[in-house]
N, CA, C and O atoms as a GROMACS GRO file, in nm:
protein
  336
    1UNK      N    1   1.165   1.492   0.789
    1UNK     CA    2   1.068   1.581   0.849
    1UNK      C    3   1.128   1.635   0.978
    1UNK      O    4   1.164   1.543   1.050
    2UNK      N    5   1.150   1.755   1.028
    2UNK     CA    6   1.172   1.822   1.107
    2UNK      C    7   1.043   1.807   1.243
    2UNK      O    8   0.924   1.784   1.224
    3UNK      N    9   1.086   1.822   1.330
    3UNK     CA   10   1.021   1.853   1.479
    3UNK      C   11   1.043   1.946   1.527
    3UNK      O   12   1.152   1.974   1.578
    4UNK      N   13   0.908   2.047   1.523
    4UNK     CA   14   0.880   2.168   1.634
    4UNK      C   15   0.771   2.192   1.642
    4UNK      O   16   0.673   2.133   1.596
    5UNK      N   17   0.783   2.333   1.735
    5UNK     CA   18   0.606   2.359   1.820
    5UNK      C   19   0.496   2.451   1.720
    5UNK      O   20   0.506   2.552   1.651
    6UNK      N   21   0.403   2.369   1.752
    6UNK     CA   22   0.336   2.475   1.600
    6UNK      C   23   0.206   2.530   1.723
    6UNK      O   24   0.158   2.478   1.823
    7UNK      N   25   0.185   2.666   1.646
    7UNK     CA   26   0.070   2.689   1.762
    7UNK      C   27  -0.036   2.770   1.656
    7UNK      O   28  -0.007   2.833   1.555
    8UNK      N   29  -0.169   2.744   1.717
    8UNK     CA   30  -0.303   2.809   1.638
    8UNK      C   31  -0.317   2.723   1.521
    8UNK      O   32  -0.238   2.636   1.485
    9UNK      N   33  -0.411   2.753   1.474
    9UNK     CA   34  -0.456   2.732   1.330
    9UNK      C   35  -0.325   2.698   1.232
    9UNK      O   36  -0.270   2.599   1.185
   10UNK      N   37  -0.308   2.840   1.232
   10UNK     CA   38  -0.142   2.790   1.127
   10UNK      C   39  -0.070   2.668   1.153
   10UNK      O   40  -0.053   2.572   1.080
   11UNK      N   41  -0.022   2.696   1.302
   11UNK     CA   42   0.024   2.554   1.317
   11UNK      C   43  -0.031   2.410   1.309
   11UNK      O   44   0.056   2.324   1.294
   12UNK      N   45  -0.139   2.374   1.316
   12UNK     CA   46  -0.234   2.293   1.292
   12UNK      C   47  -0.208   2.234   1.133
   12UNK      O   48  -0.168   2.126   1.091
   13UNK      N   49  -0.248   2.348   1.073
   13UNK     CA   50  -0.235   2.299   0.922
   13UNK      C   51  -0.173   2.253   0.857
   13UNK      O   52  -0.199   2.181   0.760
   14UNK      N   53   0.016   2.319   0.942
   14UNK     CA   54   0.142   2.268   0.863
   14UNK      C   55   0.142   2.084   0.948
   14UNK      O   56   0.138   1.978   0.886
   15UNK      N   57   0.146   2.098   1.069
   15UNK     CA   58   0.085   1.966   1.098
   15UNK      C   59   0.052   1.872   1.007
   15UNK      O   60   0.125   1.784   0.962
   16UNK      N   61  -0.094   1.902   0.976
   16UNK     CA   62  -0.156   1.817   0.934
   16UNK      C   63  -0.102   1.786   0.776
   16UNK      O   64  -0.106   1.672   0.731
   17UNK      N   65  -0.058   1.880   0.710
   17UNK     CA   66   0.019   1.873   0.613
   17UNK      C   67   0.162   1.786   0.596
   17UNK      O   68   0.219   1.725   0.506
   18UNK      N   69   0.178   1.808   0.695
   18UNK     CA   70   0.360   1.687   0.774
   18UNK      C   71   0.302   1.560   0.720
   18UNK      O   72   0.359   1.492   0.635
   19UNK      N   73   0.170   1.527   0.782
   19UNK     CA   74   0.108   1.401   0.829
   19UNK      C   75   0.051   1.321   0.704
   19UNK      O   76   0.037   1.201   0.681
   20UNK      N   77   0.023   1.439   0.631
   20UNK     CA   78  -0.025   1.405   0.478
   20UNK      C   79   0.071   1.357   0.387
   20UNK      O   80   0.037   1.272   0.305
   21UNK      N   81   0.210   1.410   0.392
   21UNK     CA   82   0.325   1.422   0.323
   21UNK      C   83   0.368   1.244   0.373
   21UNK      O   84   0.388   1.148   0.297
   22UNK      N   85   0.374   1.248   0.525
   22UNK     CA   86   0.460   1.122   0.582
   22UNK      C   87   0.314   0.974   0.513
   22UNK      O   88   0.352   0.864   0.471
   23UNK      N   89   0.227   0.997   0.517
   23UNK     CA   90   0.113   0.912   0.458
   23UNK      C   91   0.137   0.855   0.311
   23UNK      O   92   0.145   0.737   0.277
   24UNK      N   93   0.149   0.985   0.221
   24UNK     CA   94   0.194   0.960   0.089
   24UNK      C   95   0.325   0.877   0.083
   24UNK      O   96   0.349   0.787   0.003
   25UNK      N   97   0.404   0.923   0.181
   25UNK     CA   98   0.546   0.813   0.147
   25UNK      C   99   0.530   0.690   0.167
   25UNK      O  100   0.576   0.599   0.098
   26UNK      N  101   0.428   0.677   0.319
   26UNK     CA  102   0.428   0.581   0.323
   26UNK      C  103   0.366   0.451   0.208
   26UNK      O  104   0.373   0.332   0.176
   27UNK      N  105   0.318   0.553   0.187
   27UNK     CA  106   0.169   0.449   0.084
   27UNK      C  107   0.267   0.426  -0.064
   27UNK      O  108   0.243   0.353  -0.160
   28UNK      N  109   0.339   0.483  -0.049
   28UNK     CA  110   0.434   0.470  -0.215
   28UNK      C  111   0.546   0.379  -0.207
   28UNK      O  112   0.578   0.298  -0.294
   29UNK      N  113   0.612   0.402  -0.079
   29UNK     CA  114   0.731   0.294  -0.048
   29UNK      C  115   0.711   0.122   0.032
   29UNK      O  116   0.796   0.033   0.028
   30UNK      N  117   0.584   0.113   0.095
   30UNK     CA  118   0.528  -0.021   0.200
   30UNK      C  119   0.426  -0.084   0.115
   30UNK      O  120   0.360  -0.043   0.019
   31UNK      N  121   0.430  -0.158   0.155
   31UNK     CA  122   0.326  -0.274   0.125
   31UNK      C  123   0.201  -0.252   0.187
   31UNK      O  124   0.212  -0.226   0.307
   32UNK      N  125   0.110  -0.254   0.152
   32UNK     CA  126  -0.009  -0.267   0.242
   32UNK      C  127  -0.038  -0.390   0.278
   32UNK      O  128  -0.048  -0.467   0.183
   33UNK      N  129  -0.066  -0.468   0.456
   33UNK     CA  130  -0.141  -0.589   0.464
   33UNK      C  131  -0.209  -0.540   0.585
   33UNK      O  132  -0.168  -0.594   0.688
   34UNK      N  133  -0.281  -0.473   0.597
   34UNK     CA  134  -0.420  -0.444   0.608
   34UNK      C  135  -0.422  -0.480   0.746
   34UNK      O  136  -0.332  -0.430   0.814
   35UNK      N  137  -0.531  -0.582   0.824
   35UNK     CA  138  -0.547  -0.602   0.933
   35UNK      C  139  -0.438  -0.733   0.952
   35UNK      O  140  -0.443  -0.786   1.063
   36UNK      N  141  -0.358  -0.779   0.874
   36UNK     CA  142  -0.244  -0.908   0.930
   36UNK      C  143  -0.122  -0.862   0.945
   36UNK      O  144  -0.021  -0.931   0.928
   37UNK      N  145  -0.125  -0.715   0.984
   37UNK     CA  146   0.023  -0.626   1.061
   37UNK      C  147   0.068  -0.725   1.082
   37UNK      O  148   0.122  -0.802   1.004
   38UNK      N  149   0.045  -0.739   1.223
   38UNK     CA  150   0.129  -0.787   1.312
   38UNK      C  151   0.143  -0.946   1.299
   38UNK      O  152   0.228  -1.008   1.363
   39UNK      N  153   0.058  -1.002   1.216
   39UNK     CA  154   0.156  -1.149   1.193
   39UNK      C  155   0.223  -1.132   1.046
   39UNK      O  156   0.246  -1.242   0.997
   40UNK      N  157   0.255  -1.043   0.978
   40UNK     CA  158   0.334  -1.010   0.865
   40UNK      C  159   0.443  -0.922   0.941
   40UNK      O  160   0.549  -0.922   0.877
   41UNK      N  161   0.447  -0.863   1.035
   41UNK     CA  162   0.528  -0.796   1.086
   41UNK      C  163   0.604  -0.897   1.143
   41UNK      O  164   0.720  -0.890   1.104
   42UNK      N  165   0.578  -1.019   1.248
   42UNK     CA  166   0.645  -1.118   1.348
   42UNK      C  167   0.710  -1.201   1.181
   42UNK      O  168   0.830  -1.175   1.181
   43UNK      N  169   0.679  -1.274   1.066
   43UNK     CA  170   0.729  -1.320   0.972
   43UNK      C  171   0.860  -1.291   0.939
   43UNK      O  172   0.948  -1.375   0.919
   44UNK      N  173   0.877  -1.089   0.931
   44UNK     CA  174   0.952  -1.097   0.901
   44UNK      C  175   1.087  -1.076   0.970
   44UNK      O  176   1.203  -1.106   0.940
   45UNK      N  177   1.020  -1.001   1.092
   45UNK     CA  178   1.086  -1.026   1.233
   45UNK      C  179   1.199  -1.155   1.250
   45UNK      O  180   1.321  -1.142   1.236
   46UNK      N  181   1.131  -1.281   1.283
   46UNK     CA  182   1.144  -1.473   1.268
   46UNK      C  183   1.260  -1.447   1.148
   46UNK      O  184   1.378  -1.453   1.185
   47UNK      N  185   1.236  -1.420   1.017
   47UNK     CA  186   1.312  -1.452   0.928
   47UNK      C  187   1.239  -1.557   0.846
   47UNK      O  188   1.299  -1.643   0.782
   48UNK      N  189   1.098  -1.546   0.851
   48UNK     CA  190   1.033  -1.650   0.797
   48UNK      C  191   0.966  -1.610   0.592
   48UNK      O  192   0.931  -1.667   0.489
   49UNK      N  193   0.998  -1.419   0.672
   49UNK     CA  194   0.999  -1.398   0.504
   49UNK      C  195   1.120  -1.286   0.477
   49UNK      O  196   1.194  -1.237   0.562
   50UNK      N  197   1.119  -1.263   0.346
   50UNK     CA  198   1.202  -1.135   0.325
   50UNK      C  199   1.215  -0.999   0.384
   50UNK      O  200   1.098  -0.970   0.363
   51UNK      N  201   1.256  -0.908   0.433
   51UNK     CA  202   1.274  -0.826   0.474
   51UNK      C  203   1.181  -0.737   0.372
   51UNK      O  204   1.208  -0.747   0.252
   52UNK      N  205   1.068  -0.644   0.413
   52UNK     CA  206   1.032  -0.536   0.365
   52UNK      C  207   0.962  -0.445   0.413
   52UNK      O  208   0.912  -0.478   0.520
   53UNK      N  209   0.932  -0.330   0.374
   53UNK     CA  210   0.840  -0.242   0.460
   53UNK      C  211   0.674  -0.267   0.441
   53UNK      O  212   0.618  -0.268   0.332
   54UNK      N  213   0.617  -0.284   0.556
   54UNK     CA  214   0.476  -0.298   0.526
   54UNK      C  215   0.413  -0.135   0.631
   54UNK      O  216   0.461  -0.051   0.708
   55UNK      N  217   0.305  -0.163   0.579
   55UNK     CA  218   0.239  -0.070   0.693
   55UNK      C  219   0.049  -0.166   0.682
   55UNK      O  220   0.004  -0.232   0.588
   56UNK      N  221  -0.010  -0.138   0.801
   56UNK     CA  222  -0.149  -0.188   0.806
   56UNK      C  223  -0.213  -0.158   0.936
   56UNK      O  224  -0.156  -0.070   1.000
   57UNK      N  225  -0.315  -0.208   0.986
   57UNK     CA  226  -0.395  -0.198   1.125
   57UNK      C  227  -0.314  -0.271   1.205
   57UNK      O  228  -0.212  -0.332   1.175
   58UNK      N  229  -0.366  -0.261   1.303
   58UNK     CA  230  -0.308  -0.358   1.448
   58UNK      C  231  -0.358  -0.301   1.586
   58UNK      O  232  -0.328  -0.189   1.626
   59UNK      N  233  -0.442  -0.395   1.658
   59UNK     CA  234  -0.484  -0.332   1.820
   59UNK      C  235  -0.402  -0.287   1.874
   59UNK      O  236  -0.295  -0.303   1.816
   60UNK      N  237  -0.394  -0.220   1.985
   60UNK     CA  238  -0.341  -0.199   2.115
   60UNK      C  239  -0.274  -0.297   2.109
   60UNK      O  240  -0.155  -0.307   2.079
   61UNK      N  241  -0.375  -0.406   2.150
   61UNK     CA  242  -0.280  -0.520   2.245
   61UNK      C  243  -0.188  -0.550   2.136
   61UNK      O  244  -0.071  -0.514   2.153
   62UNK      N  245  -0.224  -0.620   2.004
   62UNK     CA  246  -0.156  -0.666   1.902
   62UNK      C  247   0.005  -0.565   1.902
   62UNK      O  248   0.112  -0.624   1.889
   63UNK      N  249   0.000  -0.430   1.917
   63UNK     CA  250   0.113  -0.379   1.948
   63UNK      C  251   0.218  -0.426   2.057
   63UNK      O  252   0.332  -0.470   2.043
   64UNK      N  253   0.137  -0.401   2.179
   64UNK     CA  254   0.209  -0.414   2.320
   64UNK      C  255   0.292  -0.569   2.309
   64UNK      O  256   0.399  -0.597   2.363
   65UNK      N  257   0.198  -0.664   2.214
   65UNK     CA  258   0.258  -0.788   2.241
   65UNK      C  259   0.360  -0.799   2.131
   65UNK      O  260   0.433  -0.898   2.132
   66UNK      N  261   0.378  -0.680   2.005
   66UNK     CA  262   0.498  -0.689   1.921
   66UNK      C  263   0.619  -0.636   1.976
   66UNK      O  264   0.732  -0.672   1.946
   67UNK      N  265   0.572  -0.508   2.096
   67UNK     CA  266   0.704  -0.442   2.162
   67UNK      C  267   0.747  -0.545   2.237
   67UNK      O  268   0.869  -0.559   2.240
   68UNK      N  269   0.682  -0.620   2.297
   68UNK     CA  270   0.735  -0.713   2.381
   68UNK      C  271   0.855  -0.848   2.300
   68UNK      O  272   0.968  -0.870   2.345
   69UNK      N  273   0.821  -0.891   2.230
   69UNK     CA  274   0.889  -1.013   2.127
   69UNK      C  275   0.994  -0.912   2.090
   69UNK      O  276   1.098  -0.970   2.057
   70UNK      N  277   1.005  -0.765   2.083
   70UNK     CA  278   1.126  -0.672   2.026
   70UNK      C  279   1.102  -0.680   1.898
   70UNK      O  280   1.207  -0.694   1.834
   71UNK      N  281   0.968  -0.675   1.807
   71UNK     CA  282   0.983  -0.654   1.680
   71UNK      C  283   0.974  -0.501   1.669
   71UNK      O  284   0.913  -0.431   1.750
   72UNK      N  285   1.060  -0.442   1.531
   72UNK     CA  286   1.072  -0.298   1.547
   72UNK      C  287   0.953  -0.273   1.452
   72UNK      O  288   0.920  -0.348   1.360
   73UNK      N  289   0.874  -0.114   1.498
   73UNK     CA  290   0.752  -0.096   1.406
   73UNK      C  291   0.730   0.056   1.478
   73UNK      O  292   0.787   0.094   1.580
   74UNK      N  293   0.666   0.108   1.427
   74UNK     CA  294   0.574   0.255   1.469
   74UNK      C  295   0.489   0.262   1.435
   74UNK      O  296   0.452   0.218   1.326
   75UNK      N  297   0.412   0.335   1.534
   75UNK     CA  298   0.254   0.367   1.528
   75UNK      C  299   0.320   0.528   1.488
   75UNK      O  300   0.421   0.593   1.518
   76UNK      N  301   0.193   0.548   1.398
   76UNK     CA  302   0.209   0.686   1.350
   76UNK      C  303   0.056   0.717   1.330
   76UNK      O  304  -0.029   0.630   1.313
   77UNK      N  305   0.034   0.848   1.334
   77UNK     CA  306  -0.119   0.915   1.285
   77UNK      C  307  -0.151   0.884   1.174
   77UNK      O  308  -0.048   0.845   1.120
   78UNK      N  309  -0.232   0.878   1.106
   78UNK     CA  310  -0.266   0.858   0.992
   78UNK      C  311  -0.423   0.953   0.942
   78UNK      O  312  -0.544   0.934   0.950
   79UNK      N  313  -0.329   1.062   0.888
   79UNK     CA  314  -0.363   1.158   0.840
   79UNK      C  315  -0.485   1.152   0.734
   79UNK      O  316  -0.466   1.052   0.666
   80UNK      N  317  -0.577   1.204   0.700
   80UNK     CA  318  -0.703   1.247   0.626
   80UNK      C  319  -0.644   1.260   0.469
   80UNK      O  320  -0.535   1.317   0.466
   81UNK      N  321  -0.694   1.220   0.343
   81UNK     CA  322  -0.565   1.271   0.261
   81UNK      C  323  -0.633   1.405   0.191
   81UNK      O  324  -0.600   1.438   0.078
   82UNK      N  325  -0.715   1.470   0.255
   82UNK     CA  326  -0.768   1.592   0.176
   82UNK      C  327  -0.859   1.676   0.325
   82UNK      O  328  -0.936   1.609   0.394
   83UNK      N  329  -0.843   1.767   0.343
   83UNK     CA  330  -0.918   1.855   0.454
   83UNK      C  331  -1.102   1.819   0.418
   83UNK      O  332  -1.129   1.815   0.298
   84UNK      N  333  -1.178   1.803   0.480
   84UNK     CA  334  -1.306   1.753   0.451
   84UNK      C  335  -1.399   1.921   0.526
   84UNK      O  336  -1.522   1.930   0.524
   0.00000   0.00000   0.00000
């Protein structure tokens, strides 16, 4: 996915379309575990499980305290999967 400035409406849409696109991958290639991110995330961090991609919820804090331990992860938007 490319990065640039989108402006108005138009730009908005291709946006939100980026966001839709990066959602679908995600949801096809990760695991879902839901609200136990971040202690499925520290697991595999430790080496306590296999290496894989997950994606799920996680607070604020639950973040701040994964940047801190240096586990790697991103917060990303999580896009609508149809315009309502």
């Amino acid at each position: 996915m490319t990065t640039r400035m989108v402006k108005g409406t138009a730009g908005a849409a291709e946006l939100m379309g980026q966001l839709r696109e990066l959602r679908q991958k995600v949801e096809e290639t990760c695991d879902y575990v839901g609200g136990n991110f971040a202690e499925e995330a520290r697991k595999i961090h430790y080496g306590e499980q296999d290496p894989r991609n997950i994606y799920g919820e996680t607070s604020d804090q639950q973040a701040k305290e994964l940047h801190e331990e240096g586990v790697t992860f991103n917060r990303i938007p999580w896009a609508p999967r149809h315009d309502s």
